[in-house]
Structure formats: C-alpha cells, structure tokens
C-alpha positions in Angstrom: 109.2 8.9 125.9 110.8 6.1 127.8 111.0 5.2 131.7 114.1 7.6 132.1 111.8 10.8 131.7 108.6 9.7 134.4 109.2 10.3 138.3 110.5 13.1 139.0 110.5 14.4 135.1 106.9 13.4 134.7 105.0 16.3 132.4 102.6 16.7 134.8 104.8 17.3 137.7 106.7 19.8 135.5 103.3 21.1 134.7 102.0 22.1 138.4 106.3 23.1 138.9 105.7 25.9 136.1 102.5 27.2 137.4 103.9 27.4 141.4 106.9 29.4 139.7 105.4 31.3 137.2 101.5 31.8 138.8 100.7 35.3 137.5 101.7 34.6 133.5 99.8 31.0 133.7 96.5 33.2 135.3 96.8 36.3 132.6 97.3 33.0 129.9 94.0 31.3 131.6 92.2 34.8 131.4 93.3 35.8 127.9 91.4 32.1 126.9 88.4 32.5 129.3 87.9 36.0 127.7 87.9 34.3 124.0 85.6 32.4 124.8 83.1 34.6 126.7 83.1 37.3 123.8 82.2 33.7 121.2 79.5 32.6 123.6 78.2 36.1 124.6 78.0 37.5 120.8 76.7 34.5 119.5 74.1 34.0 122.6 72.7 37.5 122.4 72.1 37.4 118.2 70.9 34.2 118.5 68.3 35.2 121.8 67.5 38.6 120.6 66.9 37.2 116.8 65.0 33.8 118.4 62.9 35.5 121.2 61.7 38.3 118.5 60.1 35.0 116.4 58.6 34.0 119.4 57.0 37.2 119.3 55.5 37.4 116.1 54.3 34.0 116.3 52.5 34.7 119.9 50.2 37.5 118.0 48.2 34.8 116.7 48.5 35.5 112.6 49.3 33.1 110.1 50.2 35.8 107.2 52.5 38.6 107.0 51.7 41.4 104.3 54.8 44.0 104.1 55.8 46.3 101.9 57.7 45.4 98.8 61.7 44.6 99.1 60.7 44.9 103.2 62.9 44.0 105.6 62.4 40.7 108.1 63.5 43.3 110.7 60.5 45.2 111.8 62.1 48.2 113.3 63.2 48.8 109.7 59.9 49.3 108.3 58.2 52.4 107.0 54.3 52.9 107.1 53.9 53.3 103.3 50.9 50.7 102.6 47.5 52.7 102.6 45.2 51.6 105.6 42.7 51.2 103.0 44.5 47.7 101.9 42.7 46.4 105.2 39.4 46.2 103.8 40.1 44.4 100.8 42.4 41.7 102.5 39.5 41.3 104.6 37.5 40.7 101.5 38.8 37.7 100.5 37.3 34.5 101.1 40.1 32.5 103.3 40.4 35.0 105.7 39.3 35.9 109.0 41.2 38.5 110.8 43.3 41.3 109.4 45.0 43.7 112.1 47.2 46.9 110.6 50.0 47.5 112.3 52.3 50.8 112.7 56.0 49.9 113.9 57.9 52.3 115.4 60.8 51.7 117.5 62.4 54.4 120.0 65.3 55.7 119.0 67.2 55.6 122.0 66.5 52.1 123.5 65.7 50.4 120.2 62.6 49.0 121.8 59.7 48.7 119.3 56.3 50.1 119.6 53.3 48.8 117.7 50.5 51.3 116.7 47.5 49.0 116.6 43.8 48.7 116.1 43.1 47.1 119.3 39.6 45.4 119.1 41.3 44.1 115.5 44.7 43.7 116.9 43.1 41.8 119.7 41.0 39.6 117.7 44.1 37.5 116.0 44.5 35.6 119.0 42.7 34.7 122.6 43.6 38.6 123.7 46.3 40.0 125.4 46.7 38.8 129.0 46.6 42.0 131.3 48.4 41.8 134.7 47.2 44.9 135.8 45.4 47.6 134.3 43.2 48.1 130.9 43.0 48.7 127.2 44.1 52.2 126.4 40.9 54.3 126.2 42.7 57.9 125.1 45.0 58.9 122.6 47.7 59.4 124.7 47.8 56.0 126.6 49.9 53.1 126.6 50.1 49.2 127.3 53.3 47.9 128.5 54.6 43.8 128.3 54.9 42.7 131.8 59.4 42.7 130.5 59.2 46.2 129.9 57.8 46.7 132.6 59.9 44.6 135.3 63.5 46.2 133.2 62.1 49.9 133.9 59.8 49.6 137.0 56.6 50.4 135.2 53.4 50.0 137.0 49.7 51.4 135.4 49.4 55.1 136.0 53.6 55.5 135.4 53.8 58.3 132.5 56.6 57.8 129.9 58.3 59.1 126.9 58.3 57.3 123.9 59.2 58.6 120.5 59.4 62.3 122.2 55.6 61.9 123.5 54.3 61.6 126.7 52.1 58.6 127.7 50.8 57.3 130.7 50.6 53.6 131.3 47.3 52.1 131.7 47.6 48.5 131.6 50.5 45.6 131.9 50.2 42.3 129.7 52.3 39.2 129.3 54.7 39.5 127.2 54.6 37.6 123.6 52.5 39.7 121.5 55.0 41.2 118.7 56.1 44.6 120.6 56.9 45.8 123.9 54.7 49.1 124.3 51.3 49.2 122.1 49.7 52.7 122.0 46.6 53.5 119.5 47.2 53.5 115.8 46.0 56.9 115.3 48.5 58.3 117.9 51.3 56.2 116.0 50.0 57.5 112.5 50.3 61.1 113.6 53.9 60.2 115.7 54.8 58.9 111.8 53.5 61.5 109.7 52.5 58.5 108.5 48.2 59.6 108.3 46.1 56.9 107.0 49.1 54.4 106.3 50.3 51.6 107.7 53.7 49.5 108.2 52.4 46.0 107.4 49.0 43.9 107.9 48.9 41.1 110.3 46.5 38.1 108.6 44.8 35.4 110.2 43.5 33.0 107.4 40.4 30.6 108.0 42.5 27.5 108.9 44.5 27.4 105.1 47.0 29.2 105.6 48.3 28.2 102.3 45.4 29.0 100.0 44.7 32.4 101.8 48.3 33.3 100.9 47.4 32.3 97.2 44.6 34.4 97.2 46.3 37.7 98.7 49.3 37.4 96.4 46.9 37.1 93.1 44.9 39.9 94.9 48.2 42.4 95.8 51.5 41.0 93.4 53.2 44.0 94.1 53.2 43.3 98.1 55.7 41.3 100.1 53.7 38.2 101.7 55.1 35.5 103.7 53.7 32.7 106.1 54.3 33.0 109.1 56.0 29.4 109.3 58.3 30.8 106.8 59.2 34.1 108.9 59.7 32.2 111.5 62.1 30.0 109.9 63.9 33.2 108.7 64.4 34.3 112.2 67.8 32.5 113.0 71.3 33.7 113.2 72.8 31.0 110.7 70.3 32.6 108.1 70.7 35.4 108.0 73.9 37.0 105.9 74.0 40.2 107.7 75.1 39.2 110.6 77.5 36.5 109.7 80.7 39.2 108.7 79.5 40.2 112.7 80.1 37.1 114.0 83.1 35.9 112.5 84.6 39.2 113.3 84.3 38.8 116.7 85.0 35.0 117.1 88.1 36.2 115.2 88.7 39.1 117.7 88.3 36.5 120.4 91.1 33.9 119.2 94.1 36.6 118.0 93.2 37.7 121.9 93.9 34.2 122.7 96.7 33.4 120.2 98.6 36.9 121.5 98.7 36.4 125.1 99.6 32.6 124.7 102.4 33.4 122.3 104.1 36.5 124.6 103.1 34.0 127.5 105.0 31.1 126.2 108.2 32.6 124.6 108.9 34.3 127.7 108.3 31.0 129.4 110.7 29.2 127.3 113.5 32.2 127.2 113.5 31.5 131.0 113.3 27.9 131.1 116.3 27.6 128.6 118.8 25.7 130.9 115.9 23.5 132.4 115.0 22.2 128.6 118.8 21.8 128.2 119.1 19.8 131.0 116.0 17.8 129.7 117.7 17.2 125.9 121.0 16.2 128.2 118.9 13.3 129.4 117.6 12.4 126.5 114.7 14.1 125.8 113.8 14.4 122.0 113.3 17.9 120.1 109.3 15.9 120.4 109.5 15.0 124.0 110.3 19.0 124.1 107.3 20.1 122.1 105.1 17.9 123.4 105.3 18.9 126.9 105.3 23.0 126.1 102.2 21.7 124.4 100.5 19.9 126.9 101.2 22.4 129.3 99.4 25.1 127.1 96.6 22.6 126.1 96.0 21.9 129.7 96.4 25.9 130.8 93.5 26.3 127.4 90.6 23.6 129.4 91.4 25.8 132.4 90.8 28.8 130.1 87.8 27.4 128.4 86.3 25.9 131.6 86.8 29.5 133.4 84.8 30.8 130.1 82.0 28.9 129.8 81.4 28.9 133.5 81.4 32.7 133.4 79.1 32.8 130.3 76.4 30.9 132.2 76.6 33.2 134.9 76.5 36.2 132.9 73.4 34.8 131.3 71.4 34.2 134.6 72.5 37.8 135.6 71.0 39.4 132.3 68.1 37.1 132.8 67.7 39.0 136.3 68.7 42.1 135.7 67.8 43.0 131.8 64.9 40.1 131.0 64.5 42.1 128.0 68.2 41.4 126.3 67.6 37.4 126.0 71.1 35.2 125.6 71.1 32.0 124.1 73.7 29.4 124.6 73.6 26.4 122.6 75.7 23.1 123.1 76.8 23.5 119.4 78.5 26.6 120.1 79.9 26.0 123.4 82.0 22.5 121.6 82.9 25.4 119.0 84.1 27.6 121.3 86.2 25.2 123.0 87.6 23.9 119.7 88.1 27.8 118.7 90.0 28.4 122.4 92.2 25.4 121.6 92.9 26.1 118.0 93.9 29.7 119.3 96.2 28.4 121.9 97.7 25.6 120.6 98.8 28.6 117.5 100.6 30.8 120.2 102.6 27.8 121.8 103.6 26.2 118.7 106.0 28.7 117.7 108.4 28.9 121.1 107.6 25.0 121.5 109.1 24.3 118.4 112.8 27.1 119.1 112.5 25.8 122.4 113.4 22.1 120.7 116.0 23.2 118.7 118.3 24.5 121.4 121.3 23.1 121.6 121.8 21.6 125.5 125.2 22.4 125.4 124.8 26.0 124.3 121.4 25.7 126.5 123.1 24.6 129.9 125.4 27.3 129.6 122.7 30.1 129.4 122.6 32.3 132.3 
C-alpha cells in the first residue's frame, strides 16, 4: 500500500474505529477465541496432570517391578484381583529380590478415587514408610489411612468416619501424599469388599539393586504374567503415549476451533455487510482487492492475540484455583501446548475471516458506494 492509504486510512486507526463502533461483536469474537483456547489448554492440562501425577505415584511407593495380570491394563482402577495371594511367596523366593507387597485396587465408584488394599508392614517396607501427619497405622479391620490431598479436598481429620466402596471406615491416620493411592485400608477388608478372598490385583517388587536381572528372573519364573519395570511404566504414563486418549483430545481441540472459526465467520460477514460503503470508498481511493483483505485480516488476527492472550491468561488462573480448591485434580500446562494453542486460535480465526475478507474485495465501489 502506498503513502495515499496511511494517516487517516492507516489499518490500525481503522482497527481501534471498528472496535469503538462495533464493541460488543469484537468482545463475543475475543471470547469465542479465548474459550478455544481454554477448552485446548484445560483438556490437555488435566490428561496430561492427572496421567503425570498418577506416575509420580507409583514411583513414590518405592518398587522397581510391577507384576499384573496378563493383557492388564496401565490404568490401575481397571484391574481385577485375579492373581492368587499365594504368588507372593514365590516372588519372594527368587534370589534378586527383596520386597514383594500385594496390592488390592479398588477405586470408588462415585469419585473415581482409588483405594489400595495393602499388607502394611510389607507395603511399608518398599520404601522409607509412609510419612504420617497425624494419626497411625490402621489397627482394625474397618480403619483407614488418608493422603494428606484427600484429606485437605474433603476436610478429613483422624477419627472422621467415611464411606468407601459402600463401607464405613473411620480415619485413623493422615500421610503425605505419593504413595500409589489416596485411601489404604487393610488387604483382608479389601479382599472381602472384592469377593476377591485370597487374590490379589497385582504385586509390587522391590529387586536387590538389578532391577533388570530380577525382572529376568520373575518372567522365566511366571511367563504367563504381565511384568514391567517401573522405569518402563513410568515412561508409559504420558498423554502423547497413550492411543486412547488421543481420538479425546483431538476431539476437543477440534470442538474448540469450529467454536472459534463460527463466531469469527458470523462476526466478520456481518462486519463487512455493514461496512460495504466504507470498503467502497477505500477501493475509490485506490485500495487493492489485497489492501482490502489484508486489513479485514489484520483486524481479525489482531482481535485472535486479544483472544489468545484473554485465554491463556484465564487457563493459568483456572489452574491456581484447582490447585486451591481441588489439589487432587492436578492441571498441567506446558509451553508446547500453549504455542499450539495459539497457532490452533489463529488457524481457527484466520478460517472464519477469510471468507467475507475475500467478498468483501470483490465489491464493486461503484455498486459499493451506492449501498444503503
């Protein structure tokens, strides 16, 4: 564009002059971004926190091994007590190994929160010891230990009684957090909760220092079991590896831009439908059909880093106020997907404006100056 267009014609003066006039459609087209890129950030944050802070987890209970069922799931709160308790003793058996704790999961049906049925002198044992903040080891059958999460998200102090699993336990001791589940109650009381008597869900290992020849050993030993390192479950337990959750994801960061991509589109058609004579008098002064689309563009790109910013910014603060308010539904932001939810906001906007850019260049200024 040459020096005829600047001054008073300059884009970004016509910029702010659109936004003064039209303040409500430019804020809904600012929200309609800002909400793409919340629901990218928020569902990626809380697979990725939930799916990272549960391998955090496991790794804190001190094993190196993981014995499972066969075809098991890396998601505990799918597994089934099926292995016989029995197994224990002849894991134990085998040279490389130190510890060996059997573990029933269980998880409560309507909070999804996992409860481990444990062996707690053997449980104990894999690692330094669970950290109480308050109270004791459960002593009687119907007792339980709460993570010091738990119990901040549902006020839980020792001598609380709760339901779990449709059984009533009282709380006799609070530990850091870190150690697998969230609740731990005794594995005879989980066995009977599970029909499950005398069986178990899976066998945490703690080898002798090789890990890698203990694993050796326990898959010559049980073939038919599932029997991972914990370095390798670990590794598992991210949200780019795992195929289930992918059609999730891209579902919703597709929701998120044909949000985007909608509002943008209605947003800017109507904007150009009322703007007609003012882009007629702009090709009357010379203003090519790309002067044209270029400043409906910029105006939408600029609108979309207001959108984007607005997001993000919002994200953040929905993290801290999880953080404070539900410690137990972790949200993790990562710089790679806050540059791919800014390309993704973009990508969406720059879709909805390049439709009316492009009519909006075509108009004839005669036919355009004339419009009423």
């Amino acid at each position: 564009m040459d020096e005829t267009y600047e001054g008073p014609f300059s884009l970004v003066q016509m910029f702010w002059g659109s936004i003064t006039a039209r303040p409500l459609r430019s804020f809904l087209s600012v929200i309609a971004i800002a909400i793409q890129v919340i629901l990218v950030l928020m569902v990626v944050g809380l697979t990725s926190g939930v799916i990272s802070e549960w391998g955090k987890r496991v790794e804190g209970v001190g094993a190196d091994i993981l014995v499972q069922p066969p075809n098991s799931s890396i998601f505990f709160a799918f597994s089934s007590a099926v292995m016989p308790e029995s197994l224990g003793d002849q894991i134990a058996s085998v040279s490389s190994v130190d510890e060996v704790a059997p573990t029933v999961i269980l998880t409560e049906p309507k909070s999804l929160v996992m409860v481990y049925g444990i062996d707690y002198q053997r449980f104990n044992a894999l690692s330094k010891g669970f950290l109480f903040r308050d109270g004791r080891p459960f002593q009687g059958p119907d007792e339980v230990i709460a993570d010091d999460i738990i119990a901040q998200t549902r006020q839980l102090k020792v001598g609380s009684h709760i339901t779990l699993l449709n059984h009533e336990f009282t709380v006799c001791g609070i530990v850091a957090h870190g150690k697998g589940a969230r609740f731990f109650i005794p594995i005879r009381t989980a066995q009977q909760i599970a029909g499950a008597e005398k069986r178990v869900s899976m066998f945490y290992v703690r080898s002798r220092g090789d890990t890698d020849a203990a694993r050796a050993q326990l898959a010559k030993l049980l073939p038919q079991y599932s029997i991972r390192s914990l370095a390798e479950y670990v590794s598992l337990m991210n949200s780019s590896n795992l195929p289930q959750l992918r059609p999730f994801t891209r579902t919703m960061v597709a929701l998120g831009i044909v949000i985007s991509f909608i509002v943008v589109l209605l947003n800017m058609h109507t904007m150009v439908m009322e703007r007609t004579r003012e882009i007629g008098i702009l090709k009357a002064l010379g203003f090519s059909r790309f002067d044209i689309v270029r400043m409906l563009l910029t105006e939408t790109f600029i609108l979309a880093l207001f959108g984007t910013g607005l997001g993000i910014g919002l994200s953040f603060l929905t993290q801290v106020i999880l953080k404070q308010t539900k410690p137990d539904l972790p949200v993790l932001i990562t710089t790679p997907w806050i540059f791919s939810a800014i390309a993704l906001a973009l990508i969406g906007a720059a879709a909805g404006a390049l439709y009316p850019a492009f009519r909006a260049a075509t108009y004839d200024p005669v036919v355009a100056l004339a419009y009423e």
